[in-house]
C-alpha positions in Angstrom: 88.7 97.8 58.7 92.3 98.4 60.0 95.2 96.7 58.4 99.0 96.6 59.9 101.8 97.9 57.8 102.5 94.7 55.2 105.8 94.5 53.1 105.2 92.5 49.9 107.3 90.1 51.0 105.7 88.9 53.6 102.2 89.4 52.6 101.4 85.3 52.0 102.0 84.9 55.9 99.3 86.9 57.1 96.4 85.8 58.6 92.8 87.0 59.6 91.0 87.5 62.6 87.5 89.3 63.4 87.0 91.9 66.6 83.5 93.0 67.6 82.8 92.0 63.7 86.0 93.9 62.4 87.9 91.8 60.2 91.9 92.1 60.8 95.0 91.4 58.6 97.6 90.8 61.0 101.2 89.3 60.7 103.4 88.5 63.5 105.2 91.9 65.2 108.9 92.6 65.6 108.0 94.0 68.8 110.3 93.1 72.3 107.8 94.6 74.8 105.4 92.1 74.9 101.7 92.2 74.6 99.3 95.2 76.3 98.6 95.1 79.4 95.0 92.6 80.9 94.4 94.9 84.1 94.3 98.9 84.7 96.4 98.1 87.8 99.3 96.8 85.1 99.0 100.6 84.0 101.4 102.1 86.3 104.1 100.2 85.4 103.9 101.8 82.0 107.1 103.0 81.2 106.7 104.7 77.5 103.5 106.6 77.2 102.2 108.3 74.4 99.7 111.1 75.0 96.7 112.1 72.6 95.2 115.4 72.5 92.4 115.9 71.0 91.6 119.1 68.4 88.6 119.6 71.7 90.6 119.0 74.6 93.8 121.7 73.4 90.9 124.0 71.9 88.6 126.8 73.0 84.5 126.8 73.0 84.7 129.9 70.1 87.4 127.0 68.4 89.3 130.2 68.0 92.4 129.9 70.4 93.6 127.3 72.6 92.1 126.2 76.5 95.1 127.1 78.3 94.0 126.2 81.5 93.6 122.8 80.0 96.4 122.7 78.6 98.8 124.1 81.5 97.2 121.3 83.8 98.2 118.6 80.9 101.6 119.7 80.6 102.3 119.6 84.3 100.7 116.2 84.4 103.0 115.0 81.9 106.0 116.4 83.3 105.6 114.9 86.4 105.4 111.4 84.5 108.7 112.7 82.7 110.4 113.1 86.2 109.1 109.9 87.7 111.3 108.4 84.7 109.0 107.6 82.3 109.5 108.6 78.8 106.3 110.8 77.5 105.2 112.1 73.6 102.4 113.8 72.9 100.2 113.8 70.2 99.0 117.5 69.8 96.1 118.9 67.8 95.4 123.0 68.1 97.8 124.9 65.6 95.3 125.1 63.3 92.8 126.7 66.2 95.9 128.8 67.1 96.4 130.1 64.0 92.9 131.0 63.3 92.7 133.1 65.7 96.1 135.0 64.7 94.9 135.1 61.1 91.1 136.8 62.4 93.3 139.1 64.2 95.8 140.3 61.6 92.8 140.9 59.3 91.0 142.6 61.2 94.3 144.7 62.4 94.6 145.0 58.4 91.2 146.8 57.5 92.0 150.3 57.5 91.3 153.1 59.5 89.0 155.1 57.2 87.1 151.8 56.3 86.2 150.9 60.3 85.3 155.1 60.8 83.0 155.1 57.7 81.5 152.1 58.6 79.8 153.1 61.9 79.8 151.8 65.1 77.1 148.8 64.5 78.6 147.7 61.0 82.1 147.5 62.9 80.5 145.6 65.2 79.4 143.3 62.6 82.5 143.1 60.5 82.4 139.9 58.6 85.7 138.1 58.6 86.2 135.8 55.9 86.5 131.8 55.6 90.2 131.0 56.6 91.8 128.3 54.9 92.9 125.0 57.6 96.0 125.0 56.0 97.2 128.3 56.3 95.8 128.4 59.4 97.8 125.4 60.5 101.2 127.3 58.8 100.2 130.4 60.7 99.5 128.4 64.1 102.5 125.6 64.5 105.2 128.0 65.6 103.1 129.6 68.7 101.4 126.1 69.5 105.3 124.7 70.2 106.2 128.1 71.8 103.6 127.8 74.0 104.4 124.3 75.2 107.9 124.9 75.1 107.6 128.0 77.6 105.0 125.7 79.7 107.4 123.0 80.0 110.5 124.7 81.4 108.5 125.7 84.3 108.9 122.0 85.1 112.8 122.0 83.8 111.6 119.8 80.9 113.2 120.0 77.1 110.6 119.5 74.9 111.5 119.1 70.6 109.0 119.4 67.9 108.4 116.8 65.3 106.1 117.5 62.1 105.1 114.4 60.2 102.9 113.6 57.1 100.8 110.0 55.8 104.7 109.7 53.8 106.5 110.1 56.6 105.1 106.5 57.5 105.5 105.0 54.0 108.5 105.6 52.8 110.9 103.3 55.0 113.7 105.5 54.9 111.3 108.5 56.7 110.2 106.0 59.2 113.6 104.6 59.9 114.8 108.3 60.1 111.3 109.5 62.4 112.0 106.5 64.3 115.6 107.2 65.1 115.1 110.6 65.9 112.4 109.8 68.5 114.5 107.4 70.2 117.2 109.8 70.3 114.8 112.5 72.3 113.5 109.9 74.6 116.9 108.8 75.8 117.8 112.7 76.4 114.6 113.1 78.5 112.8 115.1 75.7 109.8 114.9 75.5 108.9 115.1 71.8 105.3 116.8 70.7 104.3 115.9 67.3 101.7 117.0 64.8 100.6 116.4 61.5 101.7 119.0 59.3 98.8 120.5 58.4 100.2 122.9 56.1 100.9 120.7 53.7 98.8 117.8 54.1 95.9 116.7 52.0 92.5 116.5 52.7 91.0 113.9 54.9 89.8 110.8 52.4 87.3 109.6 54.4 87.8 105.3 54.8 91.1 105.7 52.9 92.6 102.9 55.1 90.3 100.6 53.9 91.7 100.7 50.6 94.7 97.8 49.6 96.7 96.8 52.4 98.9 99.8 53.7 99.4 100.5 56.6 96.8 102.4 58.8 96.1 106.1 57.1 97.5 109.3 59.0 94.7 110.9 58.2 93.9 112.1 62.1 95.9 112.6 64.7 94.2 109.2 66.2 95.5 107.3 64.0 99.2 109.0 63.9 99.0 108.3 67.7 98.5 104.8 67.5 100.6 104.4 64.7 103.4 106.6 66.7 102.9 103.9 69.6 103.4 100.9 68.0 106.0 102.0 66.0 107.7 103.0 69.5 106.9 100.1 71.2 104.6 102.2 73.6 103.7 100.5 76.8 100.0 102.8 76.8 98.4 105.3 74.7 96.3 107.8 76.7 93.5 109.5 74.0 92.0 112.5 75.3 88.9 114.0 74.0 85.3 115.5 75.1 84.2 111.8 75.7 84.1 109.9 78.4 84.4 106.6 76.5 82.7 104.2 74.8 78.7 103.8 75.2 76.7 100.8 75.4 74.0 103.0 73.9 73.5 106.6 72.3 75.7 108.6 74.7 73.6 111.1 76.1 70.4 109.0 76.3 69.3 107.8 79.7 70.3 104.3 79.7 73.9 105.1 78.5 76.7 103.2 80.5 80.2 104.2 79.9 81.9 100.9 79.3 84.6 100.6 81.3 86.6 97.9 80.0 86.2 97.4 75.9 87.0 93.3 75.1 87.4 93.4 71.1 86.4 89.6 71.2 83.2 91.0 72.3 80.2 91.2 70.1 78.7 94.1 72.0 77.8 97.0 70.1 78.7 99.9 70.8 76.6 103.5 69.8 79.1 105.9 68.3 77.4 109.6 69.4 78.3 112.4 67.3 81.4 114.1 66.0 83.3 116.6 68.4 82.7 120.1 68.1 86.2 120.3 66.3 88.8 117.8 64.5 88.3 115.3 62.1 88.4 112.0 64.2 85.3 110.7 65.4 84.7 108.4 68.6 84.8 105.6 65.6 87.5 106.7 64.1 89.0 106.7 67.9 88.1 102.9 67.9 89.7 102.1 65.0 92.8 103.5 65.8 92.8 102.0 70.0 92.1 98.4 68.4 94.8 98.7 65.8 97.3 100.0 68.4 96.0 97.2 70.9 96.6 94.6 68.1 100.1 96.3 68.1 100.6 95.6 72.0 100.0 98.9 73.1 97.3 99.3 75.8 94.7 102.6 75.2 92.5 104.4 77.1 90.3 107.0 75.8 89.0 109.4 77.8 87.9 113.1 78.8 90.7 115.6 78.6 88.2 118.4 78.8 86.3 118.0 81.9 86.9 120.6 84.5 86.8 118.5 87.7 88.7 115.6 86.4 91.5 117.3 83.4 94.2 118.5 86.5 94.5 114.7 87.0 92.6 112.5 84.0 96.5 111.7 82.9 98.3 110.6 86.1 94.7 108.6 87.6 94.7 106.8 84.3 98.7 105.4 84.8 98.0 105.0 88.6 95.3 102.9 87.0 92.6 104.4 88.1 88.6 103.5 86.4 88.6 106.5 84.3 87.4 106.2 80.7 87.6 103.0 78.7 90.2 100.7 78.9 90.8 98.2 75.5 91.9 95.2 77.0 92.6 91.6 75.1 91.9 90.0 78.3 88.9 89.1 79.3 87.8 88.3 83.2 85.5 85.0 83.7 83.3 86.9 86.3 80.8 89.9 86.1 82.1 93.2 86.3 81.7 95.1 89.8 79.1 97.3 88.1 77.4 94.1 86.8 77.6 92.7 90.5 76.2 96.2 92.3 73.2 96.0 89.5 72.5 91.8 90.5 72.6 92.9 94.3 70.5 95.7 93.6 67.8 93.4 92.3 68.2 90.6 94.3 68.2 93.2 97.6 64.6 94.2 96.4 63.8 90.7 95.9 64.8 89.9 99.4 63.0 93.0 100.7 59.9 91.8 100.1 60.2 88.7 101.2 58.5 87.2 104.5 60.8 88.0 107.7 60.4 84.1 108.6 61.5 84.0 105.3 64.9 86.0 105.9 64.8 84.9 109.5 65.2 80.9 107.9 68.1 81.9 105.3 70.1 83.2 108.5 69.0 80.4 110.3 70.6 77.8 107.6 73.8 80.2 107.6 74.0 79.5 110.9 74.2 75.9 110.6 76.2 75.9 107.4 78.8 77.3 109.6 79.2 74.5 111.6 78.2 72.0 109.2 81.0 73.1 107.3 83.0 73.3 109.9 86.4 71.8 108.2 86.4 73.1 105.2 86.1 76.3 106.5 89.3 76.0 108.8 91.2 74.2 106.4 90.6 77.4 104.2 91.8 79.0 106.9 94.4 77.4 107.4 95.8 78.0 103.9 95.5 81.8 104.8 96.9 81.9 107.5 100.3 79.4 106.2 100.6 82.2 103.6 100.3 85.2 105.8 102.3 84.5 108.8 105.6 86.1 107.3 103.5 88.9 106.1 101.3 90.1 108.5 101.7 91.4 112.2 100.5 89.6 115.2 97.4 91.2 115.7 96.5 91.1 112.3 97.0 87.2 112.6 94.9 87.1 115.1 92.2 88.8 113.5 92.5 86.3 110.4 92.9 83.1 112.7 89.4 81.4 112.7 88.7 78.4 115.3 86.0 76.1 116.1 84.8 78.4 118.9 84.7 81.3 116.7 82.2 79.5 114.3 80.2 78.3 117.0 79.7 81.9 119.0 79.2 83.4 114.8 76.4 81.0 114.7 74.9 81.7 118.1 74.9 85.7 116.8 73.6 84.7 113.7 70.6 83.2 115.4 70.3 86.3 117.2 69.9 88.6 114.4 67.3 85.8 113.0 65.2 86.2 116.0 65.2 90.4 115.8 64.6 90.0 112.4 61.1 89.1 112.7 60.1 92.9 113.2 62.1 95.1 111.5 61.5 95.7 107.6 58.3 97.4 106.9 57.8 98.2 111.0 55.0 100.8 111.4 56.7 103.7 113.9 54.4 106.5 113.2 50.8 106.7 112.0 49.3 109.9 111.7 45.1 110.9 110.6 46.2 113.5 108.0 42.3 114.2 107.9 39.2 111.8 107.6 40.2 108.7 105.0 43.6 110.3 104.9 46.0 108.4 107.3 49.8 108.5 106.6 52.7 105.9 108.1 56.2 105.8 108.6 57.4 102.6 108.0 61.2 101.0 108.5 62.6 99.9 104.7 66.5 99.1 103.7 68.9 101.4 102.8 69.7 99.6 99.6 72.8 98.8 98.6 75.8 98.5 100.6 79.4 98.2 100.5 81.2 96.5 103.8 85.2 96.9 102.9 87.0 94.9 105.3 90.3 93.8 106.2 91.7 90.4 107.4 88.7 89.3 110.1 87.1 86.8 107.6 84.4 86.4 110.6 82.9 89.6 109.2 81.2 88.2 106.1 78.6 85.8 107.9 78.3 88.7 110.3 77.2 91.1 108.1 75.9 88.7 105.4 73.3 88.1 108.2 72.8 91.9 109.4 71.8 93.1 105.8 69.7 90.1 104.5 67.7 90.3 108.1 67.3 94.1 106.9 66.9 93.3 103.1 69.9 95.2 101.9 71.6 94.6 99.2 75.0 93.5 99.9 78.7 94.4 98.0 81.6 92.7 100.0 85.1 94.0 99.3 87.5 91.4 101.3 91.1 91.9 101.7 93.2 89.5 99.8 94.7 87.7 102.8 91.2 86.2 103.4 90.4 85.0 100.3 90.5 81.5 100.7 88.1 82.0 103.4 85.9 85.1 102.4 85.2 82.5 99.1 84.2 79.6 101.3 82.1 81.7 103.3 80.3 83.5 100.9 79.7 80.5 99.2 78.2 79.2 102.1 76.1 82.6 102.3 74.7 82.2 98.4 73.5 78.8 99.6 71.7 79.9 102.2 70.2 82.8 100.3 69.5 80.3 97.6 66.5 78.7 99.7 63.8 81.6 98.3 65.6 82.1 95.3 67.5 85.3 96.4 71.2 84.5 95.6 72.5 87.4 94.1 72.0 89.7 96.9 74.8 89.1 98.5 78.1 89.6 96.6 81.7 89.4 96.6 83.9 91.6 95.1 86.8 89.2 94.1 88.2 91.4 90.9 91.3 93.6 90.9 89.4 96.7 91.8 90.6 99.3 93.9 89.0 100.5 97.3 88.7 104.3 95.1 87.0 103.0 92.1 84.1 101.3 94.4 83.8 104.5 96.2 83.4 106.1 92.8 80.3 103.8 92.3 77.5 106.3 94.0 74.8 105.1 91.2 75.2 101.4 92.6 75.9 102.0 96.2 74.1 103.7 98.8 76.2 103.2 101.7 80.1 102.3 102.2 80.6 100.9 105.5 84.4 100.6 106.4 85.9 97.7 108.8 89.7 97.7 109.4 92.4 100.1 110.2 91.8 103.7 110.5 94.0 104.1 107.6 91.5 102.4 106.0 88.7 104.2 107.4 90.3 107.4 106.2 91.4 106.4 102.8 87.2 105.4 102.2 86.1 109.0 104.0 88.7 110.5 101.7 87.9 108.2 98.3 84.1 108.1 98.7 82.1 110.3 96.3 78.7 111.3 96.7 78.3 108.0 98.7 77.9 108.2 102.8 80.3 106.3 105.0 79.4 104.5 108.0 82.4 104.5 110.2 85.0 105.9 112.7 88.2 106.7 111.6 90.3 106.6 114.8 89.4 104.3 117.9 90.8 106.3 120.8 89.6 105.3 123.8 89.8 106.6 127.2 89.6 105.0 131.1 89.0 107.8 133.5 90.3 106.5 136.9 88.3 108.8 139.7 90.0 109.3 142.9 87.3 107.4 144.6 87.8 104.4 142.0 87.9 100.8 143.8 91.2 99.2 143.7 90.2 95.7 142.7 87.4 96.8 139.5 90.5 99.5 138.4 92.9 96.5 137.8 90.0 94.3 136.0 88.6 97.0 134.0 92.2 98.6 133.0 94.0 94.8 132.2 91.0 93.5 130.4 90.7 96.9 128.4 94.1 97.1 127.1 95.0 93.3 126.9 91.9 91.2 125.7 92.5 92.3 122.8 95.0 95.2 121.6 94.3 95.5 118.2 90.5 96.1 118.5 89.4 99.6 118.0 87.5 99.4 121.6 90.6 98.6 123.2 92.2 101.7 126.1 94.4 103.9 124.2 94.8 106.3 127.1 94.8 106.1 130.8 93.4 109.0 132.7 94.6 108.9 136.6 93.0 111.4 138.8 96.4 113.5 140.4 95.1 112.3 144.0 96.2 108.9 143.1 100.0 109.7 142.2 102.2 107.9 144.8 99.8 105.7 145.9 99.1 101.7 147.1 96.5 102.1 143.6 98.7 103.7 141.4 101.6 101.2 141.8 99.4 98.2 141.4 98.3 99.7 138.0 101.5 100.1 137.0 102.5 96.9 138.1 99.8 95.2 136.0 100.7 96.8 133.2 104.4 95.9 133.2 103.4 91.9 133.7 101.1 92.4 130.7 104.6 93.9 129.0 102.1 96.9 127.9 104.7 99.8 126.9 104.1 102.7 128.5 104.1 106.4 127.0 104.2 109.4 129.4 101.8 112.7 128.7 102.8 116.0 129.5 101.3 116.7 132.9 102.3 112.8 134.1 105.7 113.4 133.0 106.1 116.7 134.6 105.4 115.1 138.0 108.8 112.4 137.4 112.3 112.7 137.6 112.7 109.5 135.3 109.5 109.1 133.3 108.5 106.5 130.3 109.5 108.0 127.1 107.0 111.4 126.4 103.9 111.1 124.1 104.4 112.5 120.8 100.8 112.8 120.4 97.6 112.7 122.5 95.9 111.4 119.5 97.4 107.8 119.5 95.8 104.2 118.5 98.6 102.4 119.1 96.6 99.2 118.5 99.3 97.0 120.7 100.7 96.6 123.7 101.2 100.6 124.4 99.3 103.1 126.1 99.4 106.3 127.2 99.1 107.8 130.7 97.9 110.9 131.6 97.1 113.0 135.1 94.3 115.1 135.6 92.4 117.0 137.9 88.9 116.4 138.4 86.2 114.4 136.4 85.3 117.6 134.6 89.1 117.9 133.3 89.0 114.4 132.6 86.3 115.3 130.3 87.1 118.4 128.4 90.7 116.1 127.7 88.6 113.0 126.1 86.4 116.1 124.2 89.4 117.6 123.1 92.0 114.2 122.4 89.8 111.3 122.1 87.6 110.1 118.8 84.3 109.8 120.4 84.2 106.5 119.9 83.6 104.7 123.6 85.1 105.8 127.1 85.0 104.7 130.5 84.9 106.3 134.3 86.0 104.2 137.0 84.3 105.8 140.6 82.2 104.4 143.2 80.5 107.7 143.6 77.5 107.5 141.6 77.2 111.4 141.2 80.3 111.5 140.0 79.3 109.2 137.2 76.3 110.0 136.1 78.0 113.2 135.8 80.4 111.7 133.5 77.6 109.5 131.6 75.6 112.6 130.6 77.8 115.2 129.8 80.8 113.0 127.7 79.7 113.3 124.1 80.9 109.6 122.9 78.9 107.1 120.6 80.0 104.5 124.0 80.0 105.8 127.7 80.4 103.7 130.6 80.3 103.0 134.2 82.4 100.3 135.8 83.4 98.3 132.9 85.3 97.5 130.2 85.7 99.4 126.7 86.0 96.2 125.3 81.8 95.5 125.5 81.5 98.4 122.9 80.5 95.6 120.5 77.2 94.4 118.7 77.3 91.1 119.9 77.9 92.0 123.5 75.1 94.3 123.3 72.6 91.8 122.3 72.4 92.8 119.2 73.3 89.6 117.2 76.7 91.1 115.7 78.0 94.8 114.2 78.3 96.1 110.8 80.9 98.6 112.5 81.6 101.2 115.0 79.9 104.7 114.0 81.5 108.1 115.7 78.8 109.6 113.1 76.2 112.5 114.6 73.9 111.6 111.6 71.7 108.2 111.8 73.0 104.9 113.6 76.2 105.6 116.4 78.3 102.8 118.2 77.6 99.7 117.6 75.9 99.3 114.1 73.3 96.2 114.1 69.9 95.9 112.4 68.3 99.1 113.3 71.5 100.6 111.6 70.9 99.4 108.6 67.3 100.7 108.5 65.6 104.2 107.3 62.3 105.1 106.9 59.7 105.9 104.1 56.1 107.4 104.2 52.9 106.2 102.8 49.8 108.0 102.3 46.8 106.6 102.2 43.9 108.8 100.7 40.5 108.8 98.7 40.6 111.8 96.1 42.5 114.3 98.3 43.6 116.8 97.1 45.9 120.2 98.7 43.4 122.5 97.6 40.7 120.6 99.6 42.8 122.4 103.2 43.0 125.6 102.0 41.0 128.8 103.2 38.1 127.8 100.4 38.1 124.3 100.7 35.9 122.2 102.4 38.4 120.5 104.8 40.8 121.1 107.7 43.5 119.2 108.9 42.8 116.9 111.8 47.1 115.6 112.5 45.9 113.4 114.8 48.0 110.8 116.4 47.2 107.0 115.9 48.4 103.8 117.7 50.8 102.2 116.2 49.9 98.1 115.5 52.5 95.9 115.0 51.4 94.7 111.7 54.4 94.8 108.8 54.2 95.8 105.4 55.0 92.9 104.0 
């Protein structure tokens, strides 16, 4: 039980409240700042933090010495915070660890001479150094601890000041007025003041001491003096750091342990406390205690893991960019499931939908389909509100990808029937058979990749799309829309739980509508199997960058080429160039670059290109060679690696097909690229030696698209060498598993003194399913 500091005279006003079955005395606060923050995104606008260090995070494995490449990665982390203007204290355990091992070391420096000599080499091995006392090694240990960060600081130009405090510093209200003034006084010099208990005169830890009367909560640990030390300060966040993660929804360590993210103190969860750290006197419940009394105090906590080597360079500066790491206490709890909570429902309602019937999942997308025009209005009125909300935000292209019409819905439903009608053959599709031996036969069957996460940005059209493309493969399904959709993602994913609801499969497809952050679901590679990225490349990028342990499905640049040969027909040149570069800018199949065979300079062709171009108010950008061949060229490229992803383009002169091709090998993404020739030769040429996902004869860059190819609609563009490239429809979505069929088989049956040999024969493959 945790009490706040009480004066007598204002005892009768108190009141009581219970969190997670721990009964509260509270009275109102004096504090200005307001309450904790509700979200971890709040966290970076923390301006006065106050930083925990745990006896394990500051402290060696031998507990004799400190972890100073711990401790030197903390200290810069913290003075980076100091110079973004925040005001920083830390909370610092390890003087009594430092002075241990000064103490072993005088002793042993102590023993003389003669008594090491006459002991002999093994009993000097073995020399015994006795018990050391915590306080003496705490007198013996302060002045080097504050040395140590004092000389670590200044390598960031940062003042620190040390501050020793005791359970009566807190008590006596002149101390606290004084401790209080003093602090303030630091902070407004950019100091950053690191305080301590002072060990060497403090008494021994009373184990539930503030459960006794009604003082305020006991400095008995430097938990507690840290949350004390933030509310009194009016902290914005206290950061705890220890060798935990967190808190545990069960015995951390065991199997089903799940670090809780988010801790609600309305909740009646319990929560497993594991054991004590290997060093200090705290406790994970003691740790508790002291984050809810400091969140009572309106100071927001995170505990988490100062010592883990991957993570400590940055634990401190991903928890204020609010970042998931550790457990967050917050008072506020969300209405929804968490996205862990939604991965695990589309998990199980993915293998649900796996095993249904494929008219099954083929008469879901079939209802889709006609929800989407059913609901025809209240689907563009959605719209609507987007768009009224983003026109003074976002681009024109970007607009146009949001805008949604009564065509778009139609030609959504006619690709959604599509996919319905593909989907009959395509989970559990036999592809292999092999006779192993007699009465030992073994398949390869098509299943679902699992789980999967489709992050996309402002084309709201996406969700049925790929709503359709996993349930027809019985994946799972995590949708991350961005938030100038919502109004329509909502409306369109409620549509798609309606649809799924028809065989009771509702909670495979889900929408991630929390505050989460793009990084934190690419963090999730126990939920998700596969991130697949639509939007800009930045986006792409950001998710290749973010994802950990998880593959992406993507491309992160759509630079796409038109090869004009010198044999190129005049007429198909202008059609294929305009419609490649002006249907539709913004898309990533649109003509970045423009390569015009050096034959064609000067010419009737050339012009005509040019001219087009100019009508279509496409801005032109020069490449080297092309600009080398004019006295007054369009402004030069800066690079040959452009999506411009407008109205711009570059142009470029080569000489041959073949140079045309080591360029697009060297420049371009491999994304999809055209040749324009009416020699065959030369084509086929191009067609089998350019290494794209997309080549093509003839026509447009713009038919690099699922739908166009017949295949219903697109998860995405893949420039991947590994499983599905271009156009990403069912098949994309599909691997493969094994099954073995035997009767008492055994390995040792095949070898050189068993009885049988392998036959690896080849079987016909029926078109039965699994299911």
């Amino acid at each position: 039980v945790l009490f706040h500091y009480l004066q007598p005279c204002i005892f009768l006003n108190t009141t009581i409240r219970h969190w997670s079955n721990i009964p509260f005395i509270t009275v109102p606060l004096s504090r200005t700042h307001g309450k904790s923050f509700a979200h971890r995104s709040e966290l970076k606008h923390a301006k006065r933090i106050v930083v925990k260090l745990g006896s394990a995070v500051v402290t060696r494995g031998d507990e004799c010495g400190l972890a100073l490449g711990r401790l030197a990665s903390i200290v810069e982390q913290v003075a980076v915070l100091q110079n973004q203007g925040r005001e920083m204290m830390i909370v610092t355990s390890g003087a009594v660890a430092f002075g241990k091992q000064r103490l072993r070391h005088e002793i042993l420096l102590s023993q003389s001479v003669r008594q090491a000599l006459h002991s002999g080499q093994n009993q000097l091995k073995e020399m015994s150094v006795p018990v050391l006392e915590a306080r003496a090694c705490a007198a013996a240990g302060q002045s080097g601890l504050m040395a140590l960060y004092e000389a670590m600081f200044t390598q960031y130009s940062t003042c620190t000041a040390q501050i020793l405090v005791t359970n009566l510093d807190f008590h006596d209200d002149q101390k606290r007025r004084n401790l209080n003034s003093t602090l303030h006084e630091l902070l407004r010099m950019n100091i950053v003041p690191i305080i301590n208990t002072n060990d060497a005169v403090v008494p021994p830890p009373e184990p539930n001491s503030d459960l006794q009367g009604v003082n305020v909560i006991s400095i008995k640990d430097n938990d507690s003096l840290a949350a004390r030390l933030a509310v009194e300060m009016k902290a914005d966040l206290l950061i705890a750091l220890s060798d935990v993660e967190g808190l545990y929804d069960s015995p951390p360590g065991s199997d089903d342990a799940k670090l809780i993210d988010i801790f609600y103190p309305g909740d009646q969860q319990s929560i497993t406390f594991g054991t004590k750290s290997r060093v200090g006197i705290g406790g994970m419940e003691a740790k508790v205690k002291a984050a809810l009394w400091a969140l009572q105090g309106g100071t927001s906590v995170v505990i988490a893991n100062g010592t883990h080597p991957k993570v400590t360079g940055h634990v401190i500066t991903d928890i204020v960019e609010g970042k998931k790491v550790g457990t967050f206490f917050s008072e506020v709890k969300p209405a929804g499931p968490t996205v862990e909570q939604q991965a695990e429902m589309a998990r199980s309602g993915g293998r649900t939908l796996a095993s249904l019937l494929p008219e099954q999942r083929a008469e879901i997308i079939c209802h889709l389909a006609d929800l989407l025009t059913d609901q025809k209005e209240e689907i563009l009125s959605a719209n609507k509100t987007d768009m009224e909300i983003a026109v003074s935000r976002l681009s024109p292209p970007l607009l146009k990808r949001l805008s949604l019409s009564s065509a778009k819905l139609n030609s959504l439903a006619i690709g959604l029937r599509q996919i319905a009608a593909s989907s009959q053959d395509s989970v559990g599709r036999v592809i292999r058979r092999t006779r192993i031996a007699n009465n030992l036969e073994l398949e390869q069957i098509t299943v679902p990749i699992g789980v999967l996460l489709v992050i996309f940005e402002s084309r709201p059209d996406c969700l049925p799309q790929v709503s359709a493309l996993a349930i027809a493969s019985g994946n799972a399904l995590l949708l991350k829309g961005g938030k100038e959709a919502s109004n329509t993602n909502n409306i369109l994913h409620q549509l798609t739980q309606e649809a799924l609801s028809i065989h009771g499969v509702k909670d495979a497809v889900q929408l991630v509508s929390t505050r989460e952050e793009v990084e934190d679901l690419c963090r999730l590679n126990q939920l998700i199997d596969l991130i697949i990225p639509r939007g800009s490349s930045q986006l792409v990028k950001n998710i290749q960058h973010a994802a950990k342990g998880i593959p992406v499905l993507g491309h992160s640049e759509g630079i796409c080429h038109v090869y004009v040969d010198s044999e190129a027909s005049i007429d198909k040149v202008i059609k294929i160039v305009r419609d490649s570069k002006c249907d539709y800018p913004a898309a990533c199949n649109a003509l970045e670059t423009l390569l015009v065979h050096r034959d064609l300079l000067r010419t009737p062709l050339f012009d005509q290109i040019i001219d087009m171009l100019r009508v279509e108010r496409v801005k032109i950008h020069a490449g080297p060679k092309f600009a080398s061949y004019l006295t007054f060229s369009p402004s030069e490229v800066k690079s040959l690696r452009t999506e411009y992803g407008d109205l711009e383009c570059c142009i470029e002169v080569v000489d041959s097909m073949q140079d045309a091709i080591d360029h697009i090998h060297k420049y371009g993404s491999s994304h999809t690229d055209v040749i324009i020739t009416e020699n065959e030769n030369t084509a086929e040429q191009f067609l089998q030696q350019l290494d794209s996902a997309c080549v093509f004869w003839n026509a447009s860059s713009r038919f690099s698209d699922g739908y166009r190819f017949g295949l219903g609609a697109e998860v995405g563009i893949s420039t991947s060498r590994i499983h599905a490239r271009g156009p990403v429809g069912l098949e994309g979505l599909l691997t493969t598993k094994w099954i073995l069929r035997g009767d008492g088989h055994t390995v040792a049956d095949f070898s050189e003194q068993g009885s049988l040999k392998y036959l690896h024969e080849n079987m016909p493959v029926t078109r039965r399913t699994s299911n």
